[in-house]
Structure formats: structure tokens, C-alpha cells
N, C-alpha and C positions, 0 to 999 in steps of 0.2 A: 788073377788078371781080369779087368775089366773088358766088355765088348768094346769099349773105345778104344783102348791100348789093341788089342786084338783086330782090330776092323783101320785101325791110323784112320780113326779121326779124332779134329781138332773137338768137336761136339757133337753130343747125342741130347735131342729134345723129344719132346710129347708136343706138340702145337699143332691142335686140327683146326684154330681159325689160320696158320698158313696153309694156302694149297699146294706147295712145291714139296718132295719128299727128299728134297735137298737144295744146298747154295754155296755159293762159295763168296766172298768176299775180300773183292782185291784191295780194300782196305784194309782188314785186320789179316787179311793173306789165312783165313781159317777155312776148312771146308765142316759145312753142318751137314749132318742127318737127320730127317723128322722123320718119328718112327707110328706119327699118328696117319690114323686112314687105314689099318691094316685089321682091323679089327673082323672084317668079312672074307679076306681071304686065306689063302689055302695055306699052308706052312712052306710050299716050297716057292709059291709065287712073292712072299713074301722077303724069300730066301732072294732069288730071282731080284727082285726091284730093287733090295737093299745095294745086293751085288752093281747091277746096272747105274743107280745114283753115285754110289762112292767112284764108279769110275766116269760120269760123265762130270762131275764135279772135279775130279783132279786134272780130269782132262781142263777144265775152263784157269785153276789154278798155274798149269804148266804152261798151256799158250797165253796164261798173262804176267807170268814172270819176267823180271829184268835178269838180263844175264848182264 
């Protein structure tokens, strides 16, 4: 099983010319993870930020859905 099946997300990149460690896009309704920028820190802060973007991202996904 892949980190992406495992983490539900839409996409997993390497991009350190973006500076956001996440997006979501209410056009293609995906949420991304950049997993660049992690290079200097800790294992758990890394753990830590992953966690924090996948849910401030779903968070922007949920309050822009159409029901």
C-alpha cells in the first residue's frame, strides 16, 4: 500500500520551488501534499506538519464543497 492510499491523498509531490507544504484545489476538488522542505527537520516534526497540512487542507476541501 502506497503513503498516498494510506495518508487519502489525492497527490504526493517533491516541489521545493512551491512554498506551501500543501493545497487543495476547488477546481480539480484534489488535495496535494509537498513533501519538499523537510530535509532539516526532525522525524517527528515532520510527522507533525504532514499530519497538520493533510488536515488544514481537507478542512479548505469540506467548507468548499457543494452539497
Amino acid at each position: 500500500m502506497s503513503w498516498q492510499a494510506i495518508l487519502k491523498i489525492d497527490e504526493v509531490v517533491f516541489k521545493p520551488e512551491e512554498g506551501a507544504r500543501g493545497w487543495f484545489s476547488p477546481t480539480t476538488e484534489k488535495v496535494t501534499l509537498n513533501l519538499a522542505g523537510n530535509a532539516d527537520k526532525l522525524e517527528s516534526e515532520i510527522i507533525e506538519d504532514v499530519i497538520e497540512t493533510i488536515i488544514h487542507e481537507y478542512t479548505h476541501k469540506a467548507t468548499s464543497s457543494t452539497f
